[in-house]
N, C-alpha and C positions, 0 to 999 in steps of 0.2 A: 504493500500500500504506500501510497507516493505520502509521504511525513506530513507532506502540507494540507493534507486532507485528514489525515487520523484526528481523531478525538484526544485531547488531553486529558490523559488517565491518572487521576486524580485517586490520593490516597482514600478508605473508607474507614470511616473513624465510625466507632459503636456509642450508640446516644447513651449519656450520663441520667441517675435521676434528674429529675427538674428541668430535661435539656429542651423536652417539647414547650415547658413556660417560657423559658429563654426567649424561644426561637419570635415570641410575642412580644415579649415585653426589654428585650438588648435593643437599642439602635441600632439599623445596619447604616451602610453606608449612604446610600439613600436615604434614608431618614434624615441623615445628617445633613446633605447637602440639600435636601427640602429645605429644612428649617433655616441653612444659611439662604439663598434664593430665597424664601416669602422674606424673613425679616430683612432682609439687605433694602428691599421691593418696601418694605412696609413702613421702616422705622433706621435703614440704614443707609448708605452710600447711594445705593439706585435710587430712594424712595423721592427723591425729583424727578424719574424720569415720567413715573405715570401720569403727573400731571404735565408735562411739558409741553403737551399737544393744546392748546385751550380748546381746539374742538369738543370738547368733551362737553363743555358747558352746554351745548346744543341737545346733546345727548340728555341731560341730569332733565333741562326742564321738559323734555320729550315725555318723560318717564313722566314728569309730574303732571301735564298735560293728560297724560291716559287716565293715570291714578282721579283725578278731578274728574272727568269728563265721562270716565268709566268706554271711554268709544279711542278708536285707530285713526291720530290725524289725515284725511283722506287734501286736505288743500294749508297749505304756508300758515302760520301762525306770527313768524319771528322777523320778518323782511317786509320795506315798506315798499319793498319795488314788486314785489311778489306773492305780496299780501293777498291771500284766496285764490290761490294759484296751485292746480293739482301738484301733490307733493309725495314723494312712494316714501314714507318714513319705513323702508325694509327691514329696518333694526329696532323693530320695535320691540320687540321681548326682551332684546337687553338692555333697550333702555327704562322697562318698566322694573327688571330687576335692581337695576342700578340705582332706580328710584327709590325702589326699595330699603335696599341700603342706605342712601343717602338720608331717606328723614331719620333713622334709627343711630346714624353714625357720622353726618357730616361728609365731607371730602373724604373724612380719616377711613370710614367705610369704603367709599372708590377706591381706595389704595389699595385697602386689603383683596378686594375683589380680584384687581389686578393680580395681587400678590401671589393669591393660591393658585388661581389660571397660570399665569406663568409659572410659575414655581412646580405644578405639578406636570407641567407639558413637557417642561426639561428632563426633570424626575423619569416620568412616564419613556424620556427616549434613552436616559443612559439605563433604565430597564429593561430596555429593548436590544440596547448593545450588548448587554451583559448575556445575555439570553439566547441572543443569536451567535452567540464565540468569541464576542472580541475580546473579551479579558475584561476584566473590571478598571486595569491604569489605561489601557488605547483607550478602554468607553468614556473615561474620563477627561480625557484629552478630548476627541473627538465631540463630544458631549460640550463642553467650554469652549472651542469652535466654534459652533453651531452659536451657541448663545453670543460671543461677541458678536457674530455676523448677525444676530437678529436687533440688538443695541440700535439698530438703526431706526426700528420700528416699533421700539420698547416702549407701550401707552397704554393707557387705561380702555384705548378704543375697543368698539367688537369683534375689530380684525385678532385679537386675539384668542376669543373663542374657536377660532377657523386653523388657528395654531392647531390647540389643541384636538378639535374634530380631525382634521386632517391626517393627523399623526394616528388618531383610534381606527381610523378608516383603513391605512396602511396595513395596520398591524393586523385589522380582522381580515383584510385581503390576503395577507404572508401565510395567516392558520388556514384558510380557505383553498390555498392554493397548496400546502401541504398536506390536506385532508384531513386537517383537522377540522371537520365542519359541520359542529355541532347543531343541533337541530333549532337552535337558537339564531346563532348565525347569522342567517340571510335575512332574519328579520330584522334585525341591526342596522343595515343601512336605510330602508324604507322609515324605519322610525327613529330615527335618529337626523333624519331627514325632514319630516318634519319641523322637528326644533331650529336644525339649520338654517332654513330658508325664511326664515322667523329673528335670528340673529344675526346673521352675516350675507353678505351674496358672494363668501369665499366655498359656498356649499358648491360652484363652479366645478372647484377641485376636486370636491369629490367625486360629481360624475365624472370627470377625465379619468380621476386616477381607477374605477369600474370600467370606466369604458376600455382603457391597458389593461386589465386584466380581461376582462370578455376574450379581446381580440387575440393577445396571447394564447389565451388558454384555447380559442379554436384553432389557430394556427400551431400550438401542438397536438391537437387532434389527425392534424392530415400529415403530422410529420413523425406519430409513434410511431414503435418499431413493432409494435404485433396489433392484430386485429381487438381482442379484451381491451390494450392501454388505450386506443382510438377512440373505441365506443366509449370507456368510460370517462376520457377524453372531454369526447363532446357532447356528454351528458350535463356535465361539470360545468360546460362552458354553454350549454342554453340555459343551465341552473342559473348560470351568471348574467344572462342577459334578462332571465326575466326579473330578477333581480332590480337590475339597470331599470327595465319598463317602469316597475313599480317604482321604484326610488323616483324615478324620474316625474311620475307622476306627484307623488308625494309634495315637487319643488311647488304642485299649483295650489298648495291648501297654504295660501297665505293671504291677507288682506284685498290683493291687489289681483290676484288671480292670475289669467296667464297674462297678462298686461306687462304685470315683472319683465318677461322675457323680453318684450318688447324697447322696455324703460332701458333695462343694462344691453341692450345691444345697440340703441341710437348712443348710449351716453360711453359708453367705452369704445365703439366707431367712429365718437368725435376725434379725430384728427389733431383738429386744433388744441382741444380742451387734453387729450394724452401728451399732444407735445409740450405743452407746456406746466404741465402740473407736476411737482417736484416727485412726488413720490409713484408717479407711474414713467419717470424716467429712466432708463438704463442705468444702473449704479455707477458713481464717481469716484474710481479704484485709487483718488487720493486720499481718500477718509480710510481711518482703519474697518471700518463692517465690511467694505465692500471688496478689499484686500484679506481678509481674512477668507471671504467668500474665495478670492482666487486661491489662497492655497487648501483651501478645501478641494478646488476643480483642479489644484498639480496632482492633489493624495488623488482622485478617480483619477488622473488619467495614469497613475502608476499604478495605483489596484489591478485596473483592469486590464491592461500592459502585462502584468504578469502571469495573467490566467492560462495557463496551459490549455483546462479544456475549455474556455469559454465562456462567455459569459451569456447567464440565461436570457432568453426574450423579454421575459419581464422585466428584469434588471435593467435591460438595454432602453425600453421605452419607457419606464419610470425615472430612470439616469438623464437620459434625451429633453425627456420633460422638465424636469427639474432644471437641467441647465440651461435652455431656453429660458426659463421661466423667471430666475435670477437674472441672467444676463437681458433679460428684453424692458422687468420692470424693479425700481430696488425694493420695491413695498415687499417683493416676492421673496426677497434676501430667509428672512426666516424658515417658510415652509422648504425653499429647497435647500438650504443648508441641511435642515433637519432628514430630509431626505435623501440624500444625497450622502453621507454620514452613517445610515443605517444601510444602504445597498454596500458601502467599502469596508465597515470594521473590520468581518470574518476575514472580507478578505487581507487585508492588511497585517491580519494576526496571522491569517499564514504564509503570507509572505517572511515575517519573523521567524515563524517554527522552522522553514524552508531554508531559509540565511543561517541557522543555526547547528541543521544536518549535512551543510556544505565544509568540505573539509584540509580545503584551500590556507589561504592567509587569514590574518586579523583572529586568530584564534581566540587572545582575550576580548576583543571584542564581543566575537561570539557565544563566549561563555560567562559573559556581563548579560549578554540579550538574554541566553537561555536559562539564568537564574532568575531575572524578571519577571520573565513568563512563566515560571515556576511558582512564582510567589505570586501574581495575577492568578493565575489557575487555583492557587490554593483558596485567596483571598474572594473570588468568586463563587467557590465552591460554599464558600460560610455566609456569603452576602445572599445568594437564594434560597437559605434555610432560612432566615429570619423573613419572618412574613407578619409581623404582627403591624406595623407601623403605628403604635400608641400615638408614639413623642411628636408624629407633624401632626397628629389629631388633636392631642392637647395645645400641640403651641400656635398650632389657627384657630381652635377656639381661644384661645387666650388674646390672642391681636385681635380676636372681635368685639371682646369684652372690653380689653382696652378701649378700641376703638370709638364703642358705642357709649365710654365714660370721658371723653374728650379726649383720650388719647393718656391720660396720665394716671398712675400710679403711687401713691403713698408720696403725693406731694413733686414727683418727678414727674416731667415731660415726658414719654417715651416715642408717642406718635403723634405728628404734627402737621398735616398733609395739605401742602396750598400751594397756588401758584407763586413763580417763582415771580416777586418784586422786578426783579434783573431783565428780564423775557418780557413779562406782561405787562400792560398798564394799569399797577393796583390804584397806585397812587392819583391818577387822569381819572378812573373810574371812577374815586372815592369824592373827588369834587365831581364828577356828571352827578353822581348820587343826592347831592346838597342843592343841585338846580332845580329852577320852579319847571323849566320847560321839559315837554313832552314828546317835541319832535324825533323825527330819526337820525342816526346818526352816522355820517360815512367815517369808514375806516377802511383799514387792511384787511383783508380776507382771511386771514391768520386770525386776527383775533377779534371777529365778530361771533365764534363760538364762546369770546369770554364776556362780550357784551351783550351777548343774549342771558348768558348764566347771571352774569351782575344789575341786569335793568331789566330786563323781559317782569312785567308786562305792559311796565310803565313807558319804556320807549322803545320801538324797533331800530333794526340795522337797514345800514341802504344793502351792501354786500357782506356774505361770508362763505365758507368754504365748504357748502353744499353745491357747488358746482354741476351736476345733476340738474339740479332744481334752476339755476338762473340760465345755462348753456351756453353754447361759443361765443354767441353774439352779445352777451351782455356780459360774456367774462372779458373781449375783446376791449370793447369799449371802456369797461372798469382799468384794463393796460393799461391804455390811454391815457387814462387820467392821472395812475400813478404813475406812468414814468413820462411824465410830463410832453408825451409827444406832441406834434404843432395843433390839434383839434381837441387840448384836453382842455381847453376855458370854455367851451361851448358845451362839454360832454359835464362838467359840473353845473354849469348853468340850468343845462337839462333837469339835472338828476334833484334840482331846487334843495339842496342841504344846508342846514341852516350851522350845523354843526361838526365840523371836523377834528377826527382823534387818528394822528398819525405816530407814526416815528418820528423822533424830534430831527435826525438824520436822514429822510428821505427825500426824495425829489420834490414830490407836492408840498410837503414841508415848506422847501425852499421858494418854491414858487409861490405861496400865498404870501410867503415873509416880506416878497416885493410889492404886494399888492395891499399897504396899510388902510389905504382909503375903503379898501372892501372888506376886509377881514382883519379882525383882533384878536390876538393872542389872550386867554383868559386864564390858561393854566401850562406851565413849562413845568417837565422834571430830566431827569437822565434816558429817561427810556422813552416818553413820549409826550406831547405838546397837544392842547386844546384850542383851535380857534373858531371862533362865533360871527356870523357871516352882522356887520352894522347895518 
């Protein structure tokens, strides 16, 4: 048997009393690196990143909006240019959960949400590596990969539920294609599906990633090597189509019905609106996420380099896809890291066992690598006996509790969850808030998700970064205005604002500061400036 394929034969140690409580109540290693991940997220170094997005705000009063109204925003609420203007609020369910949280907890609740969503998507994938062969130190590396390259897109948004769906989608695909396919199963993605189409519209990916598998799994139908592996083949692979039907059907029990389809295919065809919106851009391999991403794609291309026998169909078009799907948008950075990570560990780790039965030069090297993976092998062997996971059960209920008591603790701060001063305009807001008037108010599109969360319902936005909802032609025009091309005095004229909150640094900035006779400065800080049209 060629080394690189044998199983690591791991010694059998005979269970102690008490070894079966153990195996519930020891932290494994996942446990641990749970509970570093939520609290990092909730109360430590990351816990600015969840709110960094201010879109969120858009989201909180979505939620509060349903929660009131008891009914599914069907037209604009937040926009005075848009005001009763059909609106596919798609993410409603996570914005009703979120709302949830929110009366209960504040922001400090949004964090946490955050917190365990990610925290267990990560979890959930170095479980995966660990499972599938890579050893527990590659899953580990590989696993922190993955996560710097998702930093790009690390927020409280609902694109993170789609994290984690994606990756559960994966892994019932991997048991299903190895026949593990239990009678449960296939009903998993139809109703799981559901929920999906309800939180995210990254539920995309999951029919792609059914649809790779359908088409694989019929294309090795006609390419087994006896007549029994064919039939039962392409039994498997109508199994999976009908599958597909239903799922797919599943996408139409939302609000909007088949409409949806309709909505995200004019709105992601826009041309215009993809070329220029930051995060449906090809990634900018000068930031470290999107670099990390590339030596993610050097390990595939040497994984797969090495494979003597090749590499499966599946692997090849769930690889394919992924790497498309990073390199075409960076929002994607996450899911195909994550993906991309689980088709290479095994292989990676034998490429190691491989390097180690070669009997050439670098001997101590060699016998550095294959004590490594001696102690990975061991140290994995004990990390999937421990099944209990108490300690992230207790230590997220405990950041809830914190949470929902302002975050503090016997007099200590611990969790403190708010936009960042530095980023936002708290301080411009905090005077709009003391103003008698009611009008709307133009800004950036960035942070008109924080001026619906801070004023809604007392004043709307002219623009925010529901893009969807306004389209090319009034995102064009809003251009115009901010980067002061020759037609933006007419395009504000237009848009009659009585009140502007910009960057104290921007072009329009600049531009009204010439124009004293028409416009007066009524509030300046470091991050942004208020003027009031005389």
């Amino acid at each position: 048997m060629d080394p690189a394929e044998a199983p690591a034969r791991l010694p059998q140690q005979s269970e102690r009393p008490g070894a079966a409580v153990m195996r519930f109540v020891a932290p494994s290693v996942r446990d641990i690196i749970f509970i570093f991940l939520f609290w990092s997220l909730l109360a430590g170094t990351l816990s600015n990143r969840p709110l960094a997005d201010p879109d969120i705000g858009w989201h909180i009063r979505t939620g509060e909006l349903i929660l009131q109204t008891h009914t599914i925003p069907r037209t604009d609420p937040f926009s005075a240019t848009m005001h009763g203007k059909l609106w596919f609020a798609w993410e409603w369910l996570y914005d009703l959960g979120l709302e949830v949280l929110y009366q209960s907890a504040g922001l400090n609740g949004v964090n946490w949400l955050c917190a365990v969503i990610v925290a267990s998507t990560f979890t959930l994938l170095l479980s995966q590596l660990i499972k599938r062969g890579s050893g527990i130190l590659l899953a580990i590396v590989l696993m922190l990969l993955s996560e710097c390259a998702s930093v790009i897109h690390l927020f409280a948004r609902p694109h993170i539920v789609s994290w984690l769906l994606t990756l559960l989608w994966f892994v019932a695909l991997e048991r299903w294609r190895a026949g593990n396919s239990q009678q449960w199963l296939p009903w998993f993605f139809p109703v799981s599906m559901l929920f999906w189409v309800n939180l995210h519209g990254g539920w995309i990916v999951g029919l792609m990633l059914l649809t790779i598998y359908v088409l694989a799994t019929s294309v090795e139908s006609w390419r087994a090597a006896d007549e029994f592996a064919a039939v039962k083949t392409a039994h498997e692979a109508r199994k999976m189509a009908g599958v597909w039907i239903v799922s797919a059907l599943a996408t139409v029990v939302n609000p909007f019905g088949w409409r949806l389809y309709s909505h995200i295919y004019v709105y992601l065809g826009d041309r215009y609106l993809m070329n220029r919106i930051a995060e449906f851009q090809s990634p900018n391999f000068h930031f470290w996420p999107a670099r990390i991403f590339g030596v993610i794609l050097v390990l595939t291309v040497i994984a797969w380099a090495g494979r003597s026998r090749g590499v499966p169909l599946t692997d090849v078009l769930v690889g394919l896809f992924a790497v498309y799907s990073g390199l075409f948008s960076s929002r994607n950075l996450p899911v195909s890291s994550m993906l991309l990570v689980l088709l290479i560990g095994p292989t990676l780790r034998r490429d190691l066992v491989l390097f180690t039965s070669n009997r050439g030069g670098w001997a101590w090297l060699r016998s550095r690598v294959e004590a490594v993976l001696e102690f990975s092998d061991r140290m994995s062997q004990q990390e999937l006996r421990l099944r209990g996971h108490l300690w992230p059960f207790a230590v997220v209920v405990f950041g809830l509790v914190i949470s929902m008591h302002g975050g503090a603790l016997g007099g200590k701060q611990l969790v403190q969850a708010h936009f960042d001063p530095k980023q936002v305009p708290v301080a411009a807001v905090d005077f709009l808030e003391k103003e008698a008037d009611s009008g709307p108010i133009l800004s950036t599109d960035s942070w008109g998700g924080y001026l619906i969360y801070r004023l809604y319902p007392r004043r709307q936005v002219i623009m925010d970064d529901r893009h969807d909802l306004y389209g090319s032609e009034r995102v064009r025009q809003f251009l115009v205005l901010m980067q002061g091309e020759p037609a933006w005095k007419e395009v504000l004229d237009n848009l009659q604002a009585r009140t502007v909150l910009l960057p104290d640094n921007s072009t329009l900035a600049s531009l009204l500061r010439e124009l004293p006779q028409e416009w007066q400065v009524r509030h300046e800080d470091s991050v942004a400036i208020v003027f009031e049209r005389r």
